[in-house]
C-alpha positions as CSV (number, residue, x, y, z in Angstrom):
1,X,-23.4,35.5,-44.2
2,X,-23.9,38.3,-41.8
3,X,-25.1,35.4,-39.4
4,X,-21.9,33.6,-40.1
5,X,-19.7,36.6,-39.5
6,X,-21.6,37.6,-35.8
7,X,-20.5,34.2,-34.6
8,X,-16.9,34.3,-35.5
9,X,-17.1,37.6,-34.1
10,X,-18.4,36.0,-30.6
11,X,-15.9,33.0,-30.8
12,X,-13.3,35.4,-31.3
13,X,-14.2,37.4,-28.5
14,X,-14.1,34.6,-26.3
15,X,-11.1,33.2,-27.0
16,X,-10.0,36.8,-26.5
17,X,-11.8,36.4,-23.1
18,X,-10.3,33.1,-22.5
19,X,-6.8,34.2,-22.9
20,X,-6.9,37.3,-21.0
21,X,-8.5,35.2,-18.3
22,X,-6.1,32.7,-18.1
23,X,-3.3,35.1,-18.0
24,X,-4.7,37.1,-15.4
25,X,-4.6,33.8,-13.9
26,X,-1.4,32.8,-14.8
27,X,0.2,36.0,-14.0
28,X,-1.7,35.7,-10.1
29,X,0.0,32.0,-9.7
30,X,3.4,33.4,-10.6
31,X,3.1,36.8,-8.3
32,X,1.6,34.7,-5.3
33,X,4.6,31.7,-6.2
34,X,7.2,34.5,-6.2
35,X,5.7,36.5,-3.5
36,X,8.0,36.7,-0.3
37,X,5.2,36.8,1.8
38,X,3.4,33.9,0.4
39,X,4.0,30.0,-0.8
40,X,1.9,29.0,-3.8
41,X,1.7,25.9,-5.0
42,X,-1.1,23.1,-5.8
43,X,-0.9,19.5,-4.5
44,X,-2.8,16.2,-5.4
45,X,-3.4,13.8,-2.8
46,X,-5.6,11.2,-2.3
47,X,-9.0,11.3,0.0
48,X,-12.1,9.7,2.0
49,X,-14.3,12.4,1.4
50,X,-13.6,14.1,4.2
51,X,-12.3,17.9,4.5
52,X,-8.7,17.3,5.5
53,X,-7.9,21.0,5.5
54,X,-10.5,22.3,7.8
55,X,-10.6,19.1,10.4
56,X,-8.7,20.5,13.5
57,X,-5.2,19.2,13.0
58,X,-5.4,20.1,8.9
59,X,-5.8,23.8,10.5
60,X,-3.2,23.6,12.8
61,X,-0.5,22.4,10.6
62,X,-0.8,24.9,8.1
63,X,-0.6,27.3,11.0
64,X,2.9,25.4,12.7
65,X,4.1,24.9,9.0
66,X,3.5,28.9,8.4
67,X,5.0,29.8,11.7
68,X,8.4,27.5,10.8
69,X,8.4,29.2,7.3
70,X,7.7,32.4,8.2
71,X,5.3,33.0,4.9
72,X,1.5,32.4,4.4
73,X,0.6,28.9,2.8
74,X,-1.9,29.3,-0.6
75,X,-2.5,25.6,-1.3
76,X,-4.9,24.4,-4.0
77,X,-5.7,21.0,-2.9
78,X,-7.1,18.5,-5.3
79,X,-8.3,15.9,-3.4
80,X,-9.0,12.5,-5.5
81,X,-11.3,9.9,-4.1
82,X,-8.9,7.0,-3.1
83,X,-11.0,4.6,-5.3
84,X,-10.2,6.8,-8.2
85,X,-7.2,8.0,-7.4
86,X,-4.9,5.7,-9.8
87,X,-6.2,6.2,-13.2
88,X,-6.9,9.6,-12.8
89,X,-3.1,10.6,-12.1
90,X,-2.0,8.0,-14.1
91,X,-4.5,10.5,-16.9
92,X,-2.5,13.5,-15.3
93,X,0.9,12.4,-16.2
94,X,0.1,11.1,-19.9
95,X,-1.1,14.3,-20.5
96,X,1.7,16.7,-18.8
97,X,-1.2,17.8,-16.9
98,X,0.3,17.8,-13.1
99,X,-0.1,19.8,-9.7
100,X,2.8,21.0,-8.5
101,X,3.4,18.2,-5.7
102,X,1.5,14.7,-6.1
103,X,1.6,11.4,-4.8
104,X,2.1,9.1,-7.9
105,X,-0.2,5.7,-8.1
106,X,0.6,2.9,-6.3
107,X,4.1,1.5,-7.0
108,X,4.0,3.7,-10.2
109,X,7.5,3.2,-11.8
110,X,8.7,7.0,-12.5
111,X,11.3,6.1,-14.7
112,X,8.9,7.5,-17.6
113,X,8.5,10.9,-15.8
114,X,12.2,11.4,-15.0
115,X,13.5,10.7,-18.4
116,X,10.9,13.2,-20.2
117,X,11.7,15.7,-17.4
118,X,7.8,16.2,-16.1
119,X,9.7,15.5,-12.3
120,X,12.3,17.2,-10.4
121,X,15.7,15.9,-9.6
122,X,16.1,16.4,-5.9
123,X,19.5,15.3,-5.0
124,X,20.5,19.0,-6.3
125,X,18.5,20.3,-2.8
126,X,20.1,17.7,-0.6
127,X,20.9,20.9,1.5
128,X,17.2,21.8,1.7
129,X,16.3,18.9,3.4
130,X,18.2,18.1,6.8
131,X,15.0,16.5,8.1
132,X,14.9,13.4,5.0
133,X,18.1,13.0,4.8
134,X,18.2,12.6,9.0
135,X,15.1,10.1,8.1
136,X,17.0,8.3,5.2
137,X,20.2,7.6,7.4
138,X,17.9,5.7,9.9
139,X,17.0,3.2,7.2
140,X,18.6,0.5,5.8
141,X,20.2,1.6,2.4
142,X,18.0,4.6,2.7
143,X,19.9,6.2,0.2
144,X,20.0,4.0,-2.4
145,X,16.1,3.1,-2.3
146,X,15.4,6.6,-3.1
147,X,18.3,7.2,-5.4
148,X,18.7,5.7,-9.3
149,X,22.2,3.9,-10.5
150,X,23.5,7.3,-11.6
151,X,22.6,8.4,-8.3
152,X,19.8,11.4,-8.9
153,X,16.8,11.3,-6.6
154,X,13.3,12.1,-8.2
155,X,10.7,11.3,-5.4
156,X,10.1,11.5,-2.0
157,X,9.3,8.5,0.4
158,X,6.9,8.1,3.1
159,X,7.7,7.0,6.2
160,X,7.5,3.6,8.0
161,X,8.2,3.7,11.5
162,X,8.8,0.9,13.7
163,X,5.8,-0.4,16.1
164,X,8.2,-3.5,17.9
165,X,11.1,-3.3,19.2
166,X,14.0,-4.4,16.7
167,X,14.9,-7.9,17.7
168,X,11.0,-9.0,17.9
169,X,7.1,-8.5,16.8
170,X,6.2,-10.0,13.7
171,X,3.9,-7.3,11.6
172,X,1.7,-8.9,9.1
173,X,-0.4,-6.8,7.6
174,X,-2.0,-9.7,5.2
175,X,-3.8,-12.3,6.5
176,X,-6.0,-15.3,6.2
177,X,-9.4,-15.1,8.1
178,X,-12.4,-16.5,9.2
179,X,-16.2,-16.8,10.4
180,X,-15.2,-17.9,14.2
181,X,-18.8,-17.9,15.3
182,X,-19.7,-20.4,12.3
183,X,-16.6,-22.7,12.8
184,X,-17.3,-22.4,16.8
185,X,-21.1,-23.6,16.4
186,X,-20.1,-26.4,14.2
187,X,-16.9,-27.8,15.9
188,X,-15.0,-27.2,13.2
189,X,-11.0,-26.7,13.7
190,X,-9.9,-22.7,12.0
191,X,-7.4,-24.7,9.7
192,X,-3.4,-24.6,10.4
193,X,-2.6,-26.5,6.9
194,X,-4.0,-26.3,3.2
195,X,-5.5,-29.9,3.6
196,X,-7.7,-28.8,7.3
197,X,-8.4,-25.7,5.1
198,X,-9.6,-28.0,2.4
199,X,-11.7,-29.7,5.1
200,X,-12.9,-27.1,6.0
201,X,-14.8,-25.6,3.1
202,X,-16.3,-29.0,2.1
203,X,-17.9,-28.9,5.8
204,X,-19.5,-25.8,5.6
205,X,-20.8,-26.4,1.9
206,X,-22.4,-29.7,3.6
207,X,-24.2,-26.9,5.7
208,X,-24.5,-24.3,3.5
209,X,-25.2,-26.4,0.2
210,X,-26.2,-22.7,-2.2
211,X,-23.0,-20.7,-0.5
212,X,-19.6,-20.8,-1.8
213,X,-17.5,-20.5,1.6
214,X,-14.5,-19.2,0.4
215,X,-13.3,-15.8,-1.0
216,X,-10.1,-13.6,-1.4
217,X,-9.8,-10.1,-1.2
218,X,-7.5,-8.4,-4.2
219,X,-8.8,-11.3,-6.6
220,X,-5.4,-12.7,-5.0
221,X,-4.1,-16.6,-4.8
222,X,-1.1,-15.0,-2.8
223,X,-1.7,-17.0,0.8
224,X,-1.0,-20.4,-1.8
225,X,1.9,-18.9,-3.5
226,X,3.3,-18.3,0.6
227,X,2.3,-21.5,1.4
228,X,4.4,-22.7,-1.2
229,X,7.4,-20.4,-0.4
230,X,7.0,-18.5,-3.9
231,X,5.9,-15.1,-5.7
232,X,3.7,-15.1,-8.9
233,X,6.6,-13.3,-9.8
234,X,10.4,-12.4,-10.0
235,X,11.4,-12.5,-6.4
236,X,14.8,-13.2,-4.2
237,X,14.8,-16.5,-3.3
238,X,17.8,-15.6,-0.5
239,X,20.2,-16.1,-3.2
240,X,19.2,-14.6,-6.3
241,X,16.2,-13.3,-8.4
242,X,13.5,-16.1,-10.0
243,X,10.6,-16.5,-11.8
244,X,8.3,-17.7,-9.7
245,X,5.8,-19.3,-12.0
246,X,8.3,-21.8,-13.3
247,X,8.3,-23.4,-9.1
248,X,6.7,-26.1,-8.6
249,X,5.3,-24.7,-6.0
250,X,3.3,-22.5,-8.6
251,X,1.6,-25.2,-10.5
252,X,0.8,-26.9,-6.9
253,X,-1.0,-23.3,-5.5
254,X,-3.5,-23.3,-8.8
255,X,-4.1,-27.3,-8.7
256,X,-5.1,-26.3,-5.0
257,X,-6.9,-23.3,-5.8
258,X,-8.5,-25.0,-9.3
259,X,-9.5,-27.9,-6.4
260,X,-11.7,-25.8,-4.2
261,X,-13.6,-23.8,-7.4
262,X,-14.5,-27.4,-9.1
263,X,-16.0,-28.1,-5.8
264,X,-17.9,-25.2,-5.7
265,X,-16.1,-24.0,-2.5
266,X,-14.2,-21.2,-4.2
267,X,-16.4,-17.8,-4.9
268,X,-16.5,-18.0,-8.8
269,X,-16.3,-14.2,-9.1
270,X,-13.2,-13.9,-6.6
271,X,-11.5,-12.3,-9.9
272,X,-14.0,-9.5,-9.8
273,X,-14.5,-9.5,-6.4
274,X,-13.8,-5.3,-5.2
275,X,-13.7,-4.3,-1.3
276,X,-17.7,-4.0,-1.9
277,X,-18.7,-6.9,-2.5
278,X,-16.2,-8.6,-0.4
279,X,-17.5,-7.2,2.7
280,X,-21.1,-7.1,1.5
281,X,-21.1,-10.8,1.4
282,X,-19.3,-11.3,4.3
283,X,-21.9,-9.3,6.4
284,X,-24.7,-11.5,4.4
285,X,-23.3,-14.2,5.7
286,X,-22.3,-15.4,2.2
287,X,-19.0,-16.4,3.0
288,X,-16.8,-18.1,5.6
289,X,-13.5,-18.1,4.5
290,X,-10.7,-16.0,2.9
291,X,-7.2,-17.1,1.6
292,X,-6.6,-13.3,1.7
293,X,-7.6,-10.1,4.0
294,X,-6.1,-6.9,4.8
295,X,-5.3,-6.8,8.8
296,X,-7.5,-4.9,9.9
297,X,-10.9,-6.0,8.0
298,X,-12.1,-8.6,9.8
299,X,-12.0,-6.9,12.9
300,X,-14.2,-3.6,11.6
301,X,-16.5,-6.8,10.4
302,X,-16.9,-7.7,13.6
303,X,-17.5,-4.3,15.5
304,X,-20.1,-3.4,12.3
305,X,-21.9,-6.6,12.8
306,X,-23.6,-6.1,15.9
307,X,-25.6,-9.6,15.2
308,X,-22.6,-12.5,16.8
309,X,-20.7,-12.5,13.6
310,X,-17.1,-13.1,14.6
311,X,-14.3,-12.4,11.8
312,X,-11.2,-14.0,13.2
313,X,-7.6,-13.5,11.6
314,X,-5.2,-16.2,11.6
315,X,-1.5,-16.9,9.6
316,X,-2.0,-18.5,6.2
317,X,-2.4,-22.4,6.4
318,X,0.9,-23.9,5.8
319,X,1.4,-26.7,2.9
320,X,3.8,-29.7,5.3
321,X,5.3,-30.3,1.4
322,X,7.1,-26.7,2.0
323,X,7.4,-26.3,5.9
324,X,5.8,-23.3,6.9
325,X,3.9,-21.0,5.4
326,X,6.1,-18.1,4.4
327,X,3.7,-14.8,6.1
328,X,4.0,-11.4,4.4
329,X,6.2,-10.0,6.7
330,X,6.3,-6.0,7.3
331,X,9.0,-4.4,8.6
332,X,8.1,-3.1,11.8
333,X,11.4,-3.5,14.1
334,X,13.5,-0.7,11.8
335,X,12.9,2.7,10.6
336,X,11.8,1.9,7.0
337,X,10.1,3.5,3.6
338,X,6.4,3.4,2.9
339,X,4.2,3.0,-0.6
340,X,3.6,6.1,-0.9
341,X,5.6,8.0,-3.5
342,X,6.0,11.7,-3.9
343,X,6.8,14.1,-6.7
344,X,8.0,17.4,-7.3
345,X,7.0,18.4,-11.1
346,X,9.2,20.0,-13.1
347,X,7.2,22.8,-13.9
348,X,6.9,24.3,-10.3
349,X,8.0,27.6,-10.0
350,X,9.0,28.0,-6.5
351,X,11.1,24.5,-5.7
352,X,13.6,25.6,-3.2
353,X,10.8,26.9,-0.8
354,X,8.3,23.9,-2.0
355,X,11.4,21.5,-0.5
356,X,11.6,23.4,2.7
357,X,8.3,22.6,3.5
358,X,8.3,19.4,2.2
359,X,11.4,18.8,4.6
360,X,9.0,20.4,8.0
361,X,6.9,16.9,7.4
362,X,9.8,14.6,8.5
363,X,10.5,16.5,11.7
364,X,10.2,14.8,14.8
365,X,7.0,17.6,16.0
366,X,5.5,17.6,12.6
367,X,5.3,13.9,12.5
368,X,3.5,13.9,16.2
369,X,1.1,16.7,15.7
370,X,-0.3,15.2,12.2
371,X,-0.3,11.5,14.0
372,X,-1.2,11.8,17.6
373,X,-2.7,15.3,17.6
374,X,-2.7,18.1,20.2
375,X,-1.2,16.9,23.5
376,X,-3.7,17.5,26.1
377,X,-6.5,16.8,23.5
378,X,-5.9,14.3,22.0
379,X,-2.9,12.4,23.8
380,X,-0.8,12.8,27.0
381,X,2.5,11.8,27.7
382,X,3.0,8.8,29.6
383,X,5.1,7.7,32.6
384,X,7.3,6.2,30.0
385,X,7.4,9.7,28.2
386,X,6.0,8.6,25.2
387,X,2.6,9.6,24.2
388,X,-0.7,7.4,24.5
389,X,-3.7,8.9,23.5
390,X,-6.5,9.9,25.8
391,X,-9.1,7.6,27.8
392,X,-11.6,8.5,25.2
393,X,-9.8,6.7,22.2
394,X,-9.0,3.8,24.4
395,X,-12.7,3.1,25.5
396,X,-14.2,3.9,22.3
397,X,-16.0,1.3,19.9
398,X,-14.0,2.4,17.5
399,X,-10.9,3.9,17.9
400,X,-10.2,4.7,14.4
401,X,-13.7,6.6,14.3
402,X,-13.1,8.5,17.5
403,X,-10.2,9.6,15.6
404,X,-11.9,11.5,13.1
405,X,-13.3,13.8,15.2
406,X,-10.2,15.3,15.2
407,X,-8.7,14.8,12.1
408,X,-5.8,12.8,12.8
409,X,-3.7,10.5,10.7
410,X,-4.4,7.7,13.6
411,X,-8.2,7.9,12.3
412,X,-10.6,6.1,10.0
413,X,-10.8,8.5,7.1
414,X,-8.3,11.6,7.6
415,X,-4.7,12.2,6.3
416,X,-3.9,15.8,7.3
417,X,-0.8,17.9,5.7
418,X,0.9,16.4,2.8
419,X,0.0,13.1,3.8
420,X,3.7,12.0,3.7
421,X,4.4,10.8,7.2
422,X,3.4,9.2,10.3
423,X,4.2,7.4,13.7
424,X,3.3,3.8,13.4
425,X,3.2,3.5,17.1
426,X,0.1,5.3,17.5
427,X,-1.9,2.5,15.7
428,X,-0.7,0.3,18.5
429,X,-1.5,2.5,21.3
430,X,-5.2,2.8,20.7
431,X,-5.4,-0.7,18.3
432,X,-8.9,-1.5,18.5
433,X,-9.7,-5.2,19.5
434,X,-9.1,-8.1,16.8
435,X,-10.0,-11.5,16.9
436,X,-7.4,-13.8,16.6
437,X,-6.1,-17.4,16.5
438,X,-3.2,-18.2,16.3
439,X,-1.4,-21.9,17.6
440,X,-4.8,-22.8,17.9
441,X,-5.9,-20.3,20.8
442,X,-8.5,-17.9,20.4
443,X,-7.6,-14.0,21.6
444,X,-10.0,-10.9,21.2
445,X,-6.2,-8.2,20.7
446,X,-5.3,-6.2,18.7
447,X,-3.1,-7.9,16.0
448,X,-0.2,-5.8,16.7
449,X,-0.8,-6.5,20.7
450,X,-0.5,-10.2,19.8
451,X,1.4,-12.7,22.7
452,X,2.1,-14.9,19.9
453,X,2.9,-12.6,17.1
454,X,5.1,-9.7,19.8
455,X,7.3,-12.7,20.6
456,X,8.2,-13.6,17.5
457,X,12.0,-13.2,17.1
458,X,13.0,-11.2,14.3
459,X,13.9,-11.2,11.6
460,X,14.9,-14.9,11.9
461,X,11.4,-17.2,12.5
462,X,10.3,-19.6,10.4
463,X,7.3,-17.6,8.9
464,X,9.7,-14.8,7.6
465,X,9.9,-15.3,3.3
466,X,13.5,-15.4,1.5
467,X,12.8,-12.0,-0.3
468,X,12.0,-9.7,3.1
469,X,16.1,-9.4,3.0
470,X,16.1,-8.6,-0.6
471,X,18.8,-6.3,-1.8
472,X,17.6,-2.9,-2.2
473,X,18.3,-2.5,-6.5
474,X,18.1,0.2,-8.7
475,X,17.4,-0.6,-12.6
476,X,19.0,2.2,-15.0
477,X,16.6,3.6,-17.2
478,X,17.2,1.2,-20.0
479,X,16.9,-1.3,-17.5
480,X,13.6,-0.7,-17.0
481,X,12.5,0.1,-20.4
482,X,14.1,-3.8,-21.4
483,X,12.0,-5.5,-18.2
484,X,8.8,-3.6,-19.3
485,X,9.0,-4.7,-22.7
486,X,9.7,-7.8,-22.0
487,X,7.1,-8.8,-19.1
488,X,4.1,-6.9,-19.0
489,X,3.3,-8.8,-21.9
490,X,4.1,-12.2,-20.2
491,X,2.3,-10.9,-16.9
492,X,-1.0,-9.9,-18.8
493,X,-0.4,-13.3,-20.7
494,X,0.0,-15.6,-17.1
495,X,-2.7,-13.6,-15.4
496,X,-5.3,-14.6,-18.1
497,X,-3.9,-18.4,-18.1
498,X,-4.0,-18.1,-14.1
499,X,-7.7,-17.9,-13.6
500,X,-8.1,-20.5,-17.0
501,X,-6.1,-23.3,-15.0
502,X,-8.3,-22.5,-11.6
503,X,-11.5,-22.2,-13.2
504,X,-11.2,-25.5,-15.4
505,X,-11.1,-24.0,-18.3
506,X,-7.5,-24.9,-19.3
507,X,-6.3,-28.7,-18.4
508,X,-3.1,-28.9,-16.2
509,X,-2.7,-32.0,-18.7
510,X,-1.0,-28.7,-21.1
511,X,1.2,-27.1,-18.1
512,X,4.0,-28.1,-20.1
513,X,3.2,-26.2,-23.0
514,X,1.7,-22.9,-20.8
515,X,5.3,-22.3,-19.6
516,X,6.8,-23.3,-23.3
517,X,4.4,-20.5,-24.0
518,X,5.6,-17.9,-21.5
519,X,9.3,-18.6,-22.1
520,X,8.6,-17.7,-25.9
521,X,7.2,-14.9,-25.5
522,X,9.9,-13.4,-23.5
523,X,13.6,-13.5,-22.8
524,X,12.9,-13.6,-19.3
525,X,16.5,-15.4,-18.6
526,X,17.7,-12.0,-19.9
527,X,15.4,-10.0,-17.4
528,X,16.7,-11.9,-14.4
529,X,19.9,-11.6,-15.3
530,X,19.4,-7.8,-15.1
531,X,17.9,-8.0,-11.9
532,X,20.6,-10.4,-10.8
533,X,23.6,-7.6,-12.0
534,X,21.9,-5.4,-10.3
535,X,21.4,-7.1,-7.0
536,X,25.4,-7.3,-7.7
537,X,25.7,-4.3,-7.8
538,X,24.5,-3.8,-4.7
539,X,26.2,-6.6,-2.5
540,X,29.6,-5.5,-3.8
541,X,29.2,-2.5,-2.3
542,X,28.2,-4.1,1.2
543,X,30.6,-7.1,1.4
């Protein structure tokens, strides 16, 4: 009993400890958030493992964005490793658990957050922020991107600025790509169409009999679906909203697909497939081909190879049944809005000076110094009177590396400040060398340095898709509640029948019944007409 009673006594007294901690705590956040002489707050951002605030440009923005605001800055960074960095925020905001400033997950819908009030509403503080609003009025229906239909604003936007002049340049930022060196040495032709493609993989299993020669990065079919001129989902089809997987050209992309894995040509684990592995058995020399890979990949392939491996880009094959193959065009001609999404929660004490510097980000200086540097360090201005980054980047294996020396968003791993902005032309200037092919000729450029791709027209070519003109629509909050009901279901649902129909394991002789499946499940007539109201909605006001 007297045992019993000593250890309540020690729980109490450390709950007692615990409290008067966490006040103490508490009552030190609110004095530094209140204190005229100091900012407070905490931010979560995403990172490479690499100390962002102490790199050379982390330390001198907080020094220009304390100079502009005329206080001291006391952030609490909680960095999140990029790989991880979804489902831990996405833990965060089911539990009311949130930093004072955070980027949300990847196209994370923040309806949820607005309605239970975890977010501020920003369009109160319009007046606070000269510098976004200057931003917003540069881009297409700026405004209403970042606003709701009743109008209120709960997130801020990163920027995406132009890297081509506005009436030309093509930006693809998804490609299809190759193993030049293997396709060189065996005379075979780096395919322009779905049936050379085709070709192609059944050559290379003739010469690699135990390797599967193609993969996809993302577990994605999406190079078919473009092919095809369709989305695996609700898209604009230049008139309206549709459901992609009741195309034809839907069925056609997995008999394709469902060709090359009963061959043996198609990795059976692309489903799995992450980054790592991708790129581990590309640098084995375990595969060829990819329907799908990010820009930029098959280049840092190439410079890590150091043994003749040469990963080549090229457009996604075209299917002649369709024309060509729709690309998936980026806007870079026009000021524009990034992925990234940014929140303000609810909960943060100081707002109206949190805003303020929130605002510094999207000023012309701020957006140079966290991009291209320290002029005279880092870049130089140019007889043009831009900037262009020193000799050092431009003669450097790698660019992107030489970057993170000094900590620069035009790096490898670094993202200084609030990660919310940058100059897209800088990743032009110093664009380390890609290997290309595109109309059948072979270039060591940089993708964005491209003959072929710069002198695109835009945005009128015959590779741009029907939905990069989309309407820019806003879904009320019951809206979205109706369209989340209704498809995740049917998207979990077609996702698992997907990789069925391509790995053999459901006949295409039961197509008909699959989509008497999906339409059961779902009023999906009812979600597209909500989408089609709203893209209403938003062509009334522009005609």
């Amino acid at each position: 009993m007297v045992k019993k009673a000593k250890m309540l006594s020690l729980i109490l007294a450390c709950m007692l400890a615990f409290s008067v901690t966490a006040c103490s705590k508490s009552d030190e956040t609110s004095k530094d958030s209140a204190d005229g002489d100091t900012l407070s707050f905490s931010v979560t951002l995403p990172s490479s493992g690499v100390d962002n605030e102490n790199s050379m440009i982390g330390k001198e923005w907080k020094k220009q964005m304390e100079a502009k605001l005329g206080k001291k800055l006391n952030i609490k960074f909680n960095y999140i490793p990029s790989s991880e960095y979804d489902e831990k925020v996405k833990l965060m905001i089911a539990s009311d658990d949130l930093t004072d400033f955070f980027v949300t997950p990847l196209f994370y819908d923040i309806t949820d957050m607005a309605e239970q009030g975890q977010i501020l509403e920003l369009s109160q503080y319009k007046d606070l922020m000269p510098n976004y609003m200057n931003y917003l009025s540069k881009v297409k229906n700026g405004m209403s991107r970042v606003t709701n239909s009743e109008g209120k604003m709960y997130s801020f936007k990163e920027t995406s600025t132009p890297r081509f002049p506005e009436d030309k340049g093509l930006l693809i930022q998804n490609v299809s790509a190759y193993r030049y060196d293997v396709f060189k040495a065996n005379n075979i032709k780096i395919p322009e169409t779905l049936d050379e493609f085709y070709d192609a993989a059944k050559k290379l299993k003739q010469l690699y009999p135990d390797k599967y020669p193609v993969d996809t990065k993302w577990n994605s079919l999406r190079s078919l679906f473009s092919a095809n001129h369709i989305k695996d989902d609700i898209y604009w089809d230049g008139s309206k909203y549709v459901y992609g997987i009741f195309n034809e050209g839907y069925n056609d992309a997995l008999q394709f697909a469902n060709k090359l894995y009963s061959e043996q040509l198609l990795d059976p684990e692309y489903t799995i497939d992450t980054d790592d592995t991708i790129r581990k058995k590309a640098m084995n020399g375990d595969t060829f081909m990819w329907l799908t890979q990010w820009f930029t990949e098959p280049g840092d392939y190439t410079r890590n190879a150091d043994d003749g491996k040469i990963f080549a880009v090229s457009l996604y094959p075209d299917n002649p049944k369709y024309g060509k193959a729709w690309q998936e065009a980026t806007n870079g001609n026009t000021p524009d809005l990034g992925w990234a999404t940014f929140c303000i929660s609810s909960k943060a004490k100081n707002p109206e000076e949190l805003i303020k510097l929130i605002d510094l980000q999207y000023s012309d200086e701020n957006i140079r110094l966290v991009t291209w540097g320290i002029e005279g360090t880092t870049y130089k201005i140019g007889e043009d009177g831009n900037p262009t980054f020193m000799d050092s980047f431009k003669t450097a294996k790698d660019p992107w590396l030489e970057g993170d020396k000094y900590g620069i968003r035009a790096s490898k791993n670094y993202n200084p400040g609030l990660q919310m902005v940058n100059d897209a032309r800088a990743f032009v200037d110093f664009a380390a060398t890609d290997y290309t092919v595109f109309n059948g000729k072979y270039e060591e450029v940089p993708l964005e340095k491209s003959p072929y791709l710069t002198s695109l027209p835009m945005p009128n070519n015959d590779y741009v898709p029907s939905w990069y003109s989309e309407p820019a629509i806003q879904f009320t909050p019951d809206e979205s509640q109706e369209i989340s009901e209704i498809m995740n279901p049917i998207k979990t649902f077609v996702t698992e029948e997907q990789a069925k129909f391509v790995a053999g394991k459901q006949s295409f002789d039961n197509w008909p019944k699959f989509i008497d499946q999906v339409k059961k499940m779902g009023d999906i007539d009812k979600v597209l007409k909500i989408y089609n109201d709203a893209a209403q909605r938003v062509l009334s006001k522009t005609s």
